[in-house]
VEXDREN-2710 file (C-alpha; in Angstrom, 1 decimal):
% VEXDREN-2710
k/r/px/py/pz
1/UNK/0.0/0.0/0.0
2/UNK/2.7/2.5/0.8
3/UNK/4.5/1.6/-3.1
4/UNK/1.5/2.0/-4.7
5/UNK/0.9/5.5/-2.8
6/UNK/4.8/6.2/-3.3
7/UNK/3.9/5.3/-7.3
8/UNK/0.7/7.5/-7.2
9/UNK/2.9/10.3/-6.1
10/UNK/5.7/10.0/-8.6
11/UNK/3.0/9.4/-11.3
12/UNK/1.3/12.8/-10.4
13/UNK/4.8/14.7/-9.8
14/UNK/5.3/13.7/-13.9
15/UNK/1.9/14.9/-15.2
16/UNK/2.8/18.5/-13.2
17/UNK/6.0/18.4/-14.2
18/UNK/4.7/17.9/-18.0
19/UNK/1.9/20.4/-18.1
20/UNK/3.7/23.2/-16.9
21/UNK/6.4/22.6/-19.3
22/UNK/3.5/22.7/-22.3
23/UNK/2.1/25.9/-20.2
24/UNK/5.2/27.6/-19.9
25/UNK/6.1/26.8/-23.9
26/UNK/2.3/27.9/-24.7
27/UNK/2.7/31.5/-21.9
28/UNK/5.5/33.3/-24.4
29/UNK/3.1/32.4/-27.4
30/UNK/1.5/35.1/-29.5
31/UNK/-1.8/35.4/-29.5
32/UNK/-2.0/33.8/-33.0
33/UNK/0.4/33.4/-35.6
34/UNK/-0.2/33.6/-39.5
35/UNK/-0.6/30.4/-40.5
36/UNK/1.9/29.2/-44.1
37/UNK/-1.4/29.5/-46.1
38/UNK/-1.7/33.1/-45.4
39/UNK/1.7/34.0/-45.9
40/UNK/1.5/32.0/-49.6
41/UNK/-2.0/33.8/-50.1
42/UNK/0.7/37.0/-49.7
43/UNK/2.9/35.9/-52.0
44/UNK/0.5/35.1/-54.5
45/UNK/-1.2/38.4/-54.3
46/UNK/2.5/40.0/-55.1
47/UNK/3.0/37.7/-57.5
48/UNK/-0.6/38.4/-59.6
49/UNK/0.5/42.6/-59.0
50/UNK/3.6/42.7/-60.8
51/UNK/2.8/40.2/-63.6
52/UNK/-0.9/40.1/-64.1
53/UNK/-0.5/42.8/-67.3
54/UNK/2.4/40.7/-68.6
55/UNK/0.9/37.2/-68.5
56/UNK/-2.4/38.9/-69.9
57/UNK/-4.7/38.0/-66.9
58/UNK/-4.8/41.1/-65.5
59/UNK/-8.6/42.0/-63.5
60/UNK/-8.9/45.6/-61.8
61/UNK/-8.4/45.4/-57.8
62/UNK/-8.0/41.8/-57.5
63/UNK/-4.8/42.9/-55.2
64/UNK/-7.1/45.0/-53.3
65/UNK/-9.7/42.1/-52.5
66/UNK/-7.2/39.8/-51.8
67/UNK/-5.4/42.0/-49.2
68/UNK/-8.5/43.6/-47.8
69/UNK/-9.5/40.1/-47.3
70/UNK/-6.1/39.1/-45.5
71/UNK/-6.1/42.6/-43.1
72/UNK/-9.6/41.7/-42.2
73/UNK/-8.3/38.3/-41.2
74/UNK/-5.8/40.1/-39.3
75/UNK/-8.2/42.1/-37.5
76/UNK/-10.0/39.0/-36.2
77/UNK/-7.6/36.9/-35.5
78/UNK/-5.2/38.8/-33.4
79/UNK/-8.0/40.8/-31.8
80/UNK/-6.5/43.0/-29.0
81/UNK/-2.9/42.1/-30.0
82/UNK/-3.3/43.6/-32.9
83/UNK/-2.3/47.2/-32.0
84/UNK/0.7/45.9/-30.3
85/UNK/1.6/44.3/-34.0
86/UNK/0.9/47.6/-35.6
87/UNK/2.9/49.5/-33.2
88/UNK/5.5/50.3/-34.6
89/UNK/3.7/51.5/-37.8
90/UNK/0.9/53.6/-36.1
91/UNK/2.4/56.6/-37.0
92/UNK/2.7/55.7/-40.6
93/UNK/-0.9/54.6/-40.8
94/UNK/-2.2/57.8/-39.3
95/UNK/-0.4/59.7/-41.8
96/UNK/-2.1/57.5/-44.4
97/UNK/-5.9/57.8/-43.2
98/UNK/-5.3/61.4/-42.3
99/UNK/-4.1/61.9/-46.3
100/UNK/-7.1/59.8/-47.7
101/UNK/-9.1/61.9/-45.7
102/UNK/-7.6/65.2/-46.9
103/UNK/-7.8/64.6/-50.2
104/UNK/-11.4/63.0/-50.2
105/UNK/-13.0/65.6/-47.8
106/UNK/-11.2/68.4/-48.5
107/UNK/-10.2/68.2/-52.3
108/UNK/-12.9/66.2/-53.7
109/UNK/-10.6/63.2/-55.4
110/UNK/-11.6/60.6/-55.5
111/UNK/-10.7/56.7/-53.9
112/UNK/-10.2/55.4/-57.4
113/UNK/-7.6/58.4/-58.8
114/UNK/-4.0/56.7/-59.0
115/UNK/-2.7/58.7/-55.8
116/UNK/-5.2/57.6/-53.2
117/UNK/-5.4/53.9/-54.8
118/UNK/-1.4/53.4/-54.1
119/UNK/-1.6/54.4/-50.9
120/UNK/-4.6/52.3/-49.6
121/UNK/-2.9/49.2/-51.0
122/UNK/0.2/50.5/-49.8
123/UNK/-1.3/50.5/-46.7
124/UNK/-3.2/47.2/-46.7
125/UNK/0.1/46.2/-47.7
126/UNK/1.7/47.4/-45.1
127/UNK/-0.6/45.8/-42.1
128/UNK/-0.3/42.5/-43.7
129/UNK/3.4/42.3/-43.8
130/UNK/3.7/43.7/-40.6
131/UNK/1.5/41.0/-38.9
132/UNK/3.4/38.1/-41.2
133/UNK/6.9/39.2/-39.2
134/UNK/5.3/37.1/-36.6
135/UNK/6.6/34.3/-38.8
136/UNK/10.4/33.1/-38.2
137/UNK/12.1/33.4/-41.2
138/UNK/9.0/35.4/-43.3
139/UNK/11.1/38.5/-44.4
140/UNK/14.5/36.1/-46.0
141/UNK/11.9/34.3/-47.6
142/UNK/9.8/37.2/-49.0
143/UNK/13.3/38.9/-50.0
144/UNK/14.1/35.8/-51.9
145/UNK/10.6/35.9/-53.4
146/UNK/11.2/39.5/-54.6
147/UNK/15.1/38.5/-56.1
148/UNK/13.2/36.1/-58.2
149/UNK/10.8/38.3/-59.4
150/UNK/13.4/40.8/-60.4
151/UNK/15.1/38.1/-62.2
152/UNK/12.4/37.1/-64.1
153/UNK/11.8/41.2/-65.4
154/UNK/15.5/41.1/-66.6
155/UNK/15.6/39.2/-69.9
156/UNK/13.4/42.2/-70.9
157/UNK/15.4/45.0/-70.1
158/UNK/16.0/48.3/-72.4
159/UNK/17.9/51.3/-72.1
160/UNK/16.6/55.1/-72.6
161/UNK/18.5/57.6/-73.4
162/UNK/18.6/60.7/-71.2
163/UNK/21.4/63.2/-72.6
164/UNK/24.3/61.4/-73.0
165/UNK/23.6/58.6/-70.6
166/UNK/21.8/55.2/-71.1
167/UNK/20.0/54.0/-67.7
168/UNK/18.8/50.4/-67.4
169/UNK/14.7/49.8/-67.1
170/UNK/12.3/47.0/-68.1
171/UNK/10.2/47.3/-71.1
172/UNK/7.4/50.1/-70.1
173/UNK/5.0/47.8/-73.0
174/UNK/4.8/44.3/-71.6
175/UNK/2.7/45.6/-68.3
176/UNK/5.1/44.8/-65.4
177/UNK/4.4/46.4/-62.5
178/UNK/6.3/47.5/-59.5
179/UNK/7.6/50.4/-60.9
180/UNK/10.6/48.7/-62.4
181/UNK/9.4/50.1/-66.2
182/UNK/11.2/53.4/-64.3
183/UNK/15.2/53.4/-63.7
184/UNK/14.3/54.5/-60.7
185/UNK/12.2/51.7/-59.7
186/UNK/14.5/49.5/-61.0
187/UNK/17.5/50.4/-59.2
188/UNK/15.6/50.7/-55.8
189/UNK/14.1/47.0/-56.6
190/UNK/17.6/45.7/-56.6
191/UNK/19.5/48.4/-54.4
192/UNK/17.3/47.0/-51.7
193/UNK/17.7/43.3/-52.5
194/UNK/21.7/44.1/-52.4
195/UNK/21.6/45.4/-48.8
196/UNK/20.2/42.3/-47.7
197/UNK/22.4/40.2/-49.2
198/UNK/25.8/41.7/-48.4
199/UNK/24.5/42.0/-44.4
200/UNK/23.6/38.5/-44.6
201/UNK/26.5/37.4/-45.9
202/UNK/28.3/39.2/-43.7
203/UNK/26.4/37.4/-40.8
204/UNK/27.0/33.8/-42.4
205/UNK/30.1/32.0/-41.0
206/UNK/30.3/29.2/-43.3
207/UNK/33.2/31.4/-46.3
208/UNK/31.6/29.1/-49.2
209/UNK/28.4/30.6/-48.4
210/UNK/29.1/34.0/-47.6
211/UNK/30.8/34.2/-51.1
212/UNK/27.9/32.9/-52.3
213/UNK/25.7/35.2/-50.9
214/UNK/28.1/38.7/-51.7
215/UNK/28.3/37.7/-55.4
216/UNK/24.4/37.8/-55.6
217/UNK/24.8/41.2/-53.9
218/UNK/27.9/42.4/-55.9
219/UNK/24.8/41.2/-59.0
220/UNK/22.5/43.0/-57.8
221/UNK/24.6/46.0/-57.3
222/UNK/25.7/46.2/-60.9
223/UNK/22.3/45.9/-62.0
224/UNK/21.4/49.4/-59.6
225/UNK/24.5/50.4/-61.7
226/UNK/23.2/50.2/-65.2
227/UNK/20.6/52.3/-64.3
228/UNK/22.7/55.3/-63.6
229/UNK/20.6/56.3/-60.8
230/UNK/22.2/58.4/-58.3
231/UNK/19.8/58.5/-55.2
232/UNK/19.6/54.6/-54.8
233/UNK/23.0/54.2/-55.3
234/UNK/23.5/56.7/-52.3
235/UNK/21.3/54.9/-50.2
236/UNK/22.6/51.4/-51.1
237/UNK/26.3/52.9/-49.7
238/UNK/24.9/54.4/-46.9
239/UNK/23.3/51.4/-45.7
240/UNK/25.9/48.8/-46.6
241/UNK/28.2/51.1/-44.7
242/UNK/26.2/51.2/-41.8
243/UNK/25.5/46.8/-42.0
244/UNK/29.3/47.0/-42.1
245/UNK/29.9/48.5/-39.0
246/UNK/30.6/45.9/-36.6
247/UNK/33.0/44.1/-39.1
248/UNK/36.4/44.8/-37.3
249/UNK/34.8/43.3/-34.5
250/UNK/33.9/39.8/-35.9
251/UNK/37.9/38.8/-36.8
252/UNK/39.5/39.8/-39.8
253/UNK/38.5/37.2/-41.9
254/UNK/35.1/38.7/-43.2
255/UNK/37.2/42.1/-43.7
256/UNK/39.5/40.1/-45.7
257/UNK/37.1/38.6/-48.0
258/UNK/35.3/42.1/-48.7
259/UNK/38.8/43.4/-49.5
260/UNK/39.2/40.5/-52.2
261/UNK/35.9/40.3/-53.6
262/UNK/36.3/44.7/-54.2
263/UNK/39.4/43.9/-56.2
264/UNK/38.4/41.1/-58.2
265/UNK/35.3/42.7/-59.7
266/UNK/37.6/45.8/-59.8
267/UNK/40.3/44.6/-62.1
268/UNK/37.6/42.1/-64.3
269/UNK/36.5/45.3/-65.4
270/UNK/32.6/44.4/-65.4
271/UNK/32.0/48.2/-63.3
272/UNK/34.4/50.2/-66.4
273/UNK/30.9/51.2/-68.2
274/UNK/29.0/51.2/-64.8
275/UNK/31.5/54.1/-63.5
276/UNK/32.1/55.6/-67.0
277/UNK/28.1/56.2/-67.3
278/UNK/28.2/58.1/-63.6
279/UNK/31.0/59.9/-64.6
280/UNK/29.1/61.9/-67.0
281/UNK/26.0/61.8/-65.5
282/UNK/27.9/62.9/-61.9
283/UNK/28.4/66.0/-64.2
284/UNK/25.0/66.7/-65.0
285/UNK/22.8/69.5/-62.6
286/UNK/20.0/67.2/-61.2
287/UNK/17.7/70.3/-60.2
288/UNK/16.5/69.4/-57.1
289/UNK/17.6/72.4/-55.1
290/UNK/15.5/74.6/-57.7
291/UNK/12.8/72.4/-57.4
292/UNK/12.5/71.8/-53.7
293/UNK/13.0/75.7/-53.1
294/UNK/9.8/76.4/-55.7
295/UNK/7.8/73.5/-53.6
296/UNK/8.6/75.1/-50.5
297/UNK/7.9/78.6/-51.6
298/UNK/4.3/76.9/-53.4
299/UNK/3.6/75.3/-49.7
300/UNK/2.8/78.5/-48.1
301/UNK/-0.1/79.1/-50.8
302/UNK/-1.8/76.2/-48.8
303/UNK/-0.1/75.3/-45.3
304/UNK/-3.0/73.3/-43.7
305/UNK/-4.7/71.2/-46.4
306/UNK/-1.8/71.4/-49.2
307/UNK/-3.2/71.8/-52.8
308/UNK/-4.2/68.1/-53.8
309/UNK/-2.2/65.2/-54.6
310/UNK/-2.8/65.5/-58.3
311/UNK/-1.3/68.9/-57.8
312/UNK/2.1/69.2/-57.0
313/UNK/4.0/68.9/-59.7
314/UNK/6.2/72.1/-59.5
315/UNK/7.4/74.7/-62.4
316/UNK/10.2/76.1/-61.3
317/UNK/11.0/78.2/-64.0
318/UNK/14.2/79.8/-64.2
319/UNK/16.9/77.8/-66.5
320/UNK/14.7/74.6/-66.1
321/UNK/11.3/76.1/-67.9
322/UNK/7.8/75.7/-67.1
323/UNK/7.5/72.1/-67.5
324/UNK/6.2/70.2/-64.3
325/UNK/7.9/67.7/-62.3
326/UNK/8.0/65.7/-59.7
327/UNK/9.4/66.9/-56.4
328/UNK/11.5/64.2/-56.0
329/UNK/11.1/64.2/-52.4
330/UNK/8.6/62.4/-50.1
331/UNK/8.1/64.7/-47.5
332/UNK/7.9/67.6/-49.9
333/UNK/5.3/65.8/-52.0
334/UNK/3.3/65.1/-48.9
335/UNK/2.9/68.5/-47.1
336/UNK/2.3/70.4/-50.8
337/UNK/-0.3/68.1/-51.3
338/UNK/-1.9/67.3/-48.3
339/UNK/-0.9/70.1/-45.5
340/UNK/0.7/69.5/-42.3
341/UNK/-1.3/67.4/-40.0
342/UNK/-0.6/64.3/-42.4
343/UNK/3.3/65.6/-43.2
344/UNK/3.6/65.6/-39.4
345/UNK/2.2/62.4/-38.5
346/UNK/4.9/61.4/-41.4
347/UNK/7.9/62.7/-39.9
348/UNK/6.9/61.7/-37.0
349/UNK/6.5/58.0/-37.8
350/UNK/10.6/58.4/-39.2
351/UNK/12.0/60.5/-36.1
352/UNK/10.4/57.2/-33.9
353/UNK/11.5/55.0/-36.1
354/UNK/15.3/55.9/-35.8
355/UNK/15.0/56.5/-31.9
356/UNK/13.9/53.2/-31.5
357/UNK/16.4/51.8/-34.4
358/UNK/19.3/53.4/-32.0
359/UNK/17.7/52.0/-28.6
360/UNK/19.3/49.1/-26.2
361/UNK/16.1/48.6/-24.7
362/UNK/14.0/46.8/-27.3
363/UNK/15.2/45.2/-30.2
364/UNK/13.8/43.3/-32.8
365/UNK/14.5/39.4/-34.0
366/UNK/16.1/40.6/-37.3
367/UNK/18.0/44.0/-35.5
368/UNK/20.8/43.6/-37.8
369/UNK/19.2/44.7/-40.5
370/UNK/16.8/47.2/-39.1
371/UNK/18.7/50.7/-39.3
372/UNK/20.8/49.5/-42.6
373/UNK/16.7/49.2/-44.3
374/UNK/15.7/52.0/-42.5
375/UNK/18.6/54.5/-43.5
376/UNK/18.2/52.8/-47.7
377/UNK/14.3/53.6/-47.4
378/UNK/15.2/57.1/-45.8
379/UNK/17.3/58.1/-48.5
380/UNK/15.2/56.9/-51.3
381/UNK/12.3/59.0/-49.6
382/UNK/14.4/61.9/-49.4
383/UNK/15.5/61.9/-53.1
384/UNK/12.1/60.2/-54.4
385/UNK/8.8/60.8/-54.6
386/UNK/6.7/58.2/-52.2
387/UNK/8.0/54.8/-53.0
388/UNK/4.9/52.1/-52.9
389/UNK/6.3/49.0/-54.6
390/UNK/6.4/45.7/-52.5
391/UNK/10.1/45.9/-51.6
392/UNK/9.2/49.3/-49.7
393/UNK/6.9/47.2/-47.2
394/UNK/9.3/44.9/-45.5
395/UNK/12.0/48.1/-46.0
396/UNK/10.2/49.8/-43.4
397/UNK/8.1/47.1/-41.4
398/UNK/12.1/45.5/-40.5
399/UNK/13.1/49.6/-40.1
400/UNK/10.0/50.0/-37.7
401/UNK/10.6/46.8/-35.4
402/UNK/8.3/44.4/-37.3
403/UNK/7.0/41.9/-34.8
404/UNK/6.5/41.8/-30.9
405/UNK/9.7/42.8/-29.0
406/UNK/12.2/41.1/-27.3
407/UNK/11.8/43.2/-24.5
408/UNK/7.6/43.2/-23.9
409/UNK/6.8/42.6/-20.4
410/UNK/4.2/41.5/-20.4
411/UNK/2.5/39.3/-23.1
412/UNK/-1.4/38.2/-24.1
413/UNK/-1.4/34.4/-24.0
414/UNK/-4.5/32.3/-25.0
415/UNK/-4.1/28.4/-22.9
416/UNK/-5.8/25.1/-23.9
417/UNK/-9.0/27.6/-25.3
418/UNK/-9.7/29.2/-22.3
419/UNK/-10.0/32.8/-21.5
420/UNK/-6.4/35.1/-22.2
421/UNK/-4.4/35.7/-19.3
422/UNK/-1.6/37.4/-18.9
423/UNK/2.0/35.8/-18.8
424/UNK/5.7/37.7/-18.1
425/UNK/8.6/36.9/-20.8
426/UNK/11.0/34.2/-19.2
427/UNK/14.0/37.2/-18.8
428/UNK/15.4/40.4/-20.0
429/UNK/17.4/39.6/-22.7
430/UNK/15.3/36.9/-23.9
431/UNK/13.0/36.5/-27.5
432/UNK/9.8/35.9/-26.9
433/UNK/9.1/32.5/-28.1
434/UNK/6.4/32.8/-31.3
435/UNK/4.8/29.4/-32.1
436/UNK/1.4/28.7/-33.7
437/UNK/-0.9/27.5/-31.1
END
């Protein structure tokens, strides 16, 4: 009688034991976690944006449904967790519903003018890849995803001619999408995609792999160099430099290899036409100080609501004419057109953005590559008009702090269907463990 109580005892001591191990792995659990089928309904979405036109299936706002459809997913599945997700963008999606607003209320445009359309799906865009950083290992695979689909737009490149220079774009005429018809587009397509690749080769220890992974980057760098386009080639430095940083401190072996790799591409001579194209372009006045002066001066005509989005294409006059162009800078673009209360929730969202990107206290799962994105998207704003295009959402969701952080304390767990409770993180210093549940 005594053994069987002693067994009784033990047997009970091992069923504890086991259920708080499953409660304690099931306590640091989100709330809920995309499932793979979302994140492929994601990919598919991108996929049907960019190459609808050119496989001739194209159907008007079959991106929209499909992402409205996914956010409203989001919505109900991570119910009061979901402004913790959207955090670190809050600031960004003010701006946006604060714009819409503007330009609906205010101007009279409408939700289906060009302007307003890119930046709702833009911003459906943006909630969805924000929520799908819950997923280990979602923004490699994404970046892979948009690699390939840059790939696949390359057999069909052309070259304009803009004074003496020929920049690199896709074929305007077949109907691809994501803005790499534009030089521009193209070069921050691939300017992006190459700051990923030479920080992650840089954080790979395996020297087979890493060179692996920095001749993609040094590929997609020449590509951003065919195009001859000056401001993601600026922010592409800027960024690399930055990713670069800590390389001293990880032995001299990676500084080694960068040293090599530079001089081997350097004397193959596959950059001569690359640098000989920005040698006479570097030559060339680009404007923008006469054109952001003539926005700036055009702003005070309309400080508070701005003068429309379809409006802000500036004459500067002078030595450049009266033709109208771009402002070729976000922040510009968006307090002409829309007035300050959306400009301020803007520069808002990027003056929180770096703070956090420069804080100790909470940092994200992929924090090596969170002010290198944030400093390439920063620069591509400043010399750009608002970039849109699908590389631009995981740019700043990564630059924002995509995902919960590292540091919450205290987290909303759901256990075995029951009511929510709430759970501390096992530690400072700690990830928060994400699994489905």
């Amino acid at each position: 009688m005594p053994f069987d109580t002693c067994l009784d005892a033990l047997r009970s001591m091992m069923l504890d034991a086991t259920q708080s191990r499953k409660a304690v792995r099931l306590s640091y659990a989100s709330a809920w976690i995309p499932p793979w089928r979302f994140e492929a309904a994601f990919y598919f979405a991108t996929f049907y944006s960019l190459m609808a036109g050119f496989l001739g299936i194209l159907v008007p706002l079959v991106w929209t449904g499909i992402m409205v459809v996914l956010v409203a997913f989001c919505v109900t599945r991570l119910g009061s967790s979901f402004k913790k997700v959207l955090a670190p963008i809050g600031l960004l999606l003010a701006f946006a519903i604060s714009f819409l607003l503007v330009q609906i209320v205010v101007h009279g445009a409408s939700v289906m003018d060009d302007a307003l359309r890119n930046i709702i799906n833009w911003v459906l865009g943006l909630i969805v890849v924000q929520t799908l950083g819950l997923r280990r290992g979602f923004s490699h695979r994404y970046i892979v995803l948009l690699l390939v689909l840059g790939l696949i737009a390359l057999p069909y490149l052309t070259f304009m001619v803009s004074g003496d220079v020929e920049q690199a774009r896709v074929d305007a005429d077949l109907g691809i999408q994501g803005g790499l018809a534009h030089p521009g587009g193209l070069a921050g397509w691939f300017g992006f995609c190459a700051v990923y690749f030479a920080i992650l080769g840089l954080e790979n220890n395996r020297v087979v792999v890493r060179v692996i992974i920095w001749l993609v980057a040094v590929g997609c760098m020449f590509i951003v160099g065919l195009t001859v386009e000056r401001g993601p080639l600026l922010g592409m430095a800027i960024a690399i430099t930055v990713g670069f940083r800590g390389i001293l401190r990880r032995g001299f072996a990676p500084l080694l290899g960068v040293i090599i790799l530079a001089g081997v591409f350097s004397e193959s001579g596959l950059f001569d036409r690359v640098v000989s194209q920005y040698q006479e372009r570097g030559m060339e006045d680009t404007g923008r100080e006469t054109i952001w002066l003539a926005g700036i001066e055009r702003i005070f005509d309309a400080p508070i609501v701005g003068v429309g989005a379809s409006n802000v294409a500036i004459s500067p006059g002078g030595t450049m004419g009266t033709r109208a162009l771009a402002p070729h800078n976000s922040f510009l673009e968006i307090a002409l057109g829309s007035g300050v209360l959306p400009f301020t929730f803007y520069l808002g969202f990027w003056i929180a953005a770096f703070r956090r990107s420069f804080s100790r206290v909470a940092r994200p799962v992929n924090s090596q590559f969170q002010l290198p994105f944030l400093l390439y998207m920063f620069v591509t704003m400043m010399l750009g008009d608002l970039n849109t295009s699908p590389w631009s959402l995981l740019a700043i969701a990564v630059g924002a702090g995509v995902g919960v952080s590292s540091q919450t304390a205290r987290v909303l767990i759901r256990h075995n269907d029951k009511e929510p409770r709430m759970a501390r993180p096992p530690g400072r210093g700690s990830h928060v463990v994400r699994q489905q549940l």
